[in-house]
C-alpha positions as CSV (number, residue, x, y, z in Angstrom):
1,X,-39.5,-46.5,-41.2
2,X,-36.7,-48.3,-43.0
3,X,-32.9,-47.4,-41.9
4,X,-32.2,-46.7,-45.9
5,X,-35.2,-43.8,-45.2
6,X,-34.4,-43.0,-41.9
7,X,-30.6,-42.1,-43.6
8,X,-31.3,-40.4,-46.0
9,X,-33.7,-38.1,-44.4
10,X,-30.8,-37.8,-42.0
11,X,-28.2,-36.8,-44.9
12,X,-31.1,-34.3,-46.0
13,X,-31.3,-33.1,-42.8
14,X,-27.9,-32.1,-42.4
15,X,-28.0,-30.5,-45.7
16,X,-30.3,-28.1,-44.5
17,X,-28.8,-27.7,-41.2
18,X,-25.3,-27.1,-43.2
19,X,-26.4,-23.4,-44.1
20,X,-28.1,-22.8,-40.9
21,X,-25.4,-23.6,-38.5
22,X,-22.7,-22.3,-40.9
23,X,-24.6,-18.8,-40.8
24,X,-25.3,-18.7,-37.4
25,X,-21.9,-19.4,-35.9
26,X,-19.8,-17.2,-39.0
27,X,-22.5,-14.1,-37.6
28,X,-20.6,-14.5,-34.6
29,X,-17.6,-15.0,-35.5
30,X,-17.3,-12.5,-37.9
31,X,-19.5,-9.9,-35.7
32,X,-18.8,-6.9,-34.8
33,X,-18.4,-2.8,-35.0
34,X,-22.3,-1.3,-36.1
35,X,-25.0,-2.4,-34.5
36,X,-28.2,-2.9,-37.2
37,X,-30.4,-1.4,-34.9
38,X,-28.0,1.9,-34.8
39,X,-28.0,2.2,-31.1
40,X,-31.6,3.1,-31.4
41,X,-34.5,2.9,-28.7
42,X,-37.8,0.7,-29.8
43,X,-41.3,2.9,-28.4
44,X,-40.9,1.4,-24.9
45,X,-37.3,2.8,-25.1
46,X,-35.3,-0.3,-24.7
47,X,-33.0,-0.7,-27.3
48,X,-34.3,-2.2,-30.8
49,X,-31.7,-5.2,-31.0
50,X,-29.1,-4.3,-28.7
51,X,-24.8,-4.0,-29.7
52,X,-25.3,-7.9,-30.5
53,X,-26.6,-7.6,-34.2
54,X,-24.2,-6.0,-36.4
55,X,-24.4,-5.3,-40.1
56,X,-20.6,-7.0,-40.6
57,X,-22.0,-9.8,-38.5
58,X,-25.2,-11.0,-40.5
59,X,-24.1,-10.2,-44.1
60,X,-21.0,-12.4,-43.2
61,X,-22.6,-14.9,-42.0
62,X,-25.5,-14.7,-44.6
63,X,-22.4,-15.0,-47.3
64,X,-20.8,-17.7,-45.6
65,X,-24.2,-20.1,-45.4
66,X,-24.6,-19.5,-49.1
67,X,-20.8,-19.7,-50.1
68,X,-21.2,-23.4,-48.1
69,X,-25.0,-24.0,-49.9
70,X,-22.2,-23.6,-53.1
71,X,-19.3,-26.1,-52.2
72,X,-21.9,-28.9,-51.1
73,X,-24.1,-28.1,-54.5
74,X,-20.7,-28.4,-56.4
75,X,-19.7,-31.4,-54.3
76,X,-23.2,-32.8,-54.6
77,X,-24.8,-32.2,-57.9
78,X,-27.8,-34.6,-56.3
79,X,-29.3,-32.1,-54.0
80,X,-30.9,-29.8,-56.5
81,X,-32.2,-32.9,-57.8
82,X,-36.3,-33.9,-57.5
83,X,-34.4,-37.1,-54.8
84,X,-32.6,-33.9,-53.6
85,X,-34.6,-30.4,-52.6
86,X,-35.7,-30.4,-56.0
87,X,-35.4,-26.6,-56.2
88,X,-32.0,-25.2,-56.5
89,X,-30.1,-25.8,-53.6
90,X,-27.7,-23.0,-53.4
91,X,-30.8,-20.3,-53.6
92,X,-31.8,-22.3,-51.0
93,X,-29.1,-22.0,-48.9
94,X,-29.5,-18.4,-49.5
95,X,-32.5,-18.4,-48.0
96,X,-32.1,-20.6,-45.1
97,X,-29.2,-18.3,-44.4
98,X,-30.9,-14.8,-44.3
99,X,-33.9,-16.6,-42.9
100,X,-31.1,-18.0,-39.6
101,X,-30.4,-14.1,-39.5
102,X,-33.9,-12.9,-39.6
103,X,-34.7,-15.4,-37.1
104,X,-31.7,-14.6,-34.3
105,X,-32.6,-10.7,-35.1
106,X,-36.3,-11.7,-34.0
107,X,-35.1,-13.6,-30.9
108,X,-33.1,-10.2,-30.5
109,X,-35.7,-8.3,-30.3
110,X,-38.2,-10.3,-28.5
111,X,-35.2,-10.9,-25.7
112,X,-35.0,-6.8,-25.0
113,X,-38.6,-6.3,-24.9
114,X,-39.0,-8.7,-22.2
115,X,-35.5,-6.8,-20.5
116,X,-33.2,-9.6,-20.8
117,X,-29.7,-8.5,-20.9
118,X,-27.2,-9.5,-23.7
119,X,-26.3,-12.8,-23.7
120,X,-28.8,-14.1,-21.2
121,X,-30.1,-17.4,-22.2
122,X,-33.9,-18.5,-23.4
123,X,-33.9,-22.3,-23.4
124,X,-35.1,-23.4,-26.8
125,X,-35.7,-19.6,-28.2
126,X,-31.6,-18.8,-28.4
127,X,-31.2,-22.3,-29.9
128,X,-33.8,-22.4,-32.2
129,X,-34.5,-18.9,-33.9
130,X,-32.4,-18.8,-36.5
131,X,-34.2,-22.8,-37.3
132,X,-37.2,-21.5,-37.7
133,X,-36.5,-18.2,-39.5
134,X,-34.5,-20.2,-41.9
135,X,-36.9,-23.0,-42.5
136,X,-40.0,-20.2,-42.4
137,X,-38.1,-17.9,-45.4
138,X,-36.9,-21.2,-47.7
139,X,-40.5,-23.0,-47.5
140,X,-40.9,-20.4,-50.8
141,X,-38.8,-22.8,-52.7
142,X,-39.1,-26.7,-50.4
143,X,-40.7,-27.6,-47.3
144,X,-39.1,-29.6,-45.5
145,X,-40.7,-33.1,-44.1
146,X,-41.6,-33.7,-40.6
147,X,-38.7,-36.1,-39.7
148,X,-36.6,-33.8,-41.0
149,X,-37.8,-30.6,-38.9
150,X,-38.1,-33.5,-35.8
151,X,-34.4,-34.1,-36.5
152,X,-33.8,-30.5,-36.7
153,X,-35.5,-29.8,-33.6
154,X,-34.0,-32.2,-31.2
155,X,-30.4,-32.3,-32.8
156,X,-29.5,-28.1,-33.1
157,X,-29.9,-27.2,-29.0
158,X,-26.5,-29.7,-28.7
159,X,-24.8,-28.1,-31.6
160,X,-26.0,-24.8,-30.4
161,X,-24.6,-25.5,-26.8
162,X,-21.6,-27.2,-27.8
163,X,-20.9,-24.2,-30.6
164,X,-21.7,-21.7,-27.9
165,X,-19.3,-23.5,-25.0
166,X,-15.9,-23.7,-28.2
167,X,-17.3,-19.6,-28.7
168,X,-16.5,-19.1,-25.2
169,X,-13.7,-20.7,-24.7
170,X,-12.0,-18.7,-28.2
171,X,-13.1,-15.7,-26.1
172,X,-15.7,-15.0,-29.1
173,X,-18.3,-14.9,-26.6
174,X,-18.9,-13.8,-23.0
175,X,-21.0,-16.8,-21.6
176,X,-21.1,-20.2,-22.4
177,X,-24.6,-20.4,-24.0
């Protein structure tokens, strides 16, 4: 592979982990009060989702990934081009952003059947979920290549850990991870 391909599957790549990560980290940020799951017991009666997944949580963070899908389209007229995604990019952020939310509320849920306690790490599941929701709900409108899930795939656990550790330390979060 060529470094002019290699780059700009890598500037592709961060276009559609732009959304993603912008989702995922305004969810926390901007967390809080209801829980989606309403305090409510799944069949095994252990809680649904657990106080983690709020309503004010994922629709912020949902409108944030799509407001930033926006400013880069605006900033970057190229990326709802056919060299671009060749679908419209900010429905696409839109849809990597409620698929990021999907995706951590799946984790969620998986997490309290097995009785893991908030904020209790999975390797790979906690840093990955809202990837693979996100990529799994916009493959509707662009799949994305190999090279750039492999990018996605070995580059988001260090952004996830190093967005988890500055969450922590801004007393956003309880544990580091």
């Amino acid at each position: 592979m060529s470094l002019e391909l290699f780059l700009y599957l890598g500037a592709k790549t961060l276009m559609l982990a732009a959304p993603l990560y912008i989702t995922n980290g305004c969810a926390l940020l901007f967390g809080g009060k209801t829980p989606m799951d309403l305090n409510t017991k799944f069949i095994d009666n252990k809680p649904l989702l657990g106080p983690g997944k709020t309503f004010k949580g994922s629709i912020r963070g949902i409108l944030c990934g799509t407001i930033a899908s926006a400013a880069l389209f605006f900033a970057l007229p190229i990326l709802s081009t056919p060299e671009g995604f060749g679908a419209n990019y900010i429905l696409l952020g839109f849809l990597l952003s409620l698929g990021a939310v999907i995706g951590d509320i799946l984790a969620s849920f998986l997490k309290r059947r097995f009785d893991l306690e908030r904020g209790k790490s999975v390797f790979l599941l906690d840093q990955l979920d809202f990837i693979v929701g996100g990529i799994a709900l916009a493959a509707i409108i662009y799949v994305p290549s190999i090279v750039e899930i492999a990018l996605l795939v070995v580059l988001t656990p260090t952004f996830h850990l190093l967005g988890n550790f500055i969450a922590f330390k801004t007393k956003k979060k309880q544990v580091p991870w």
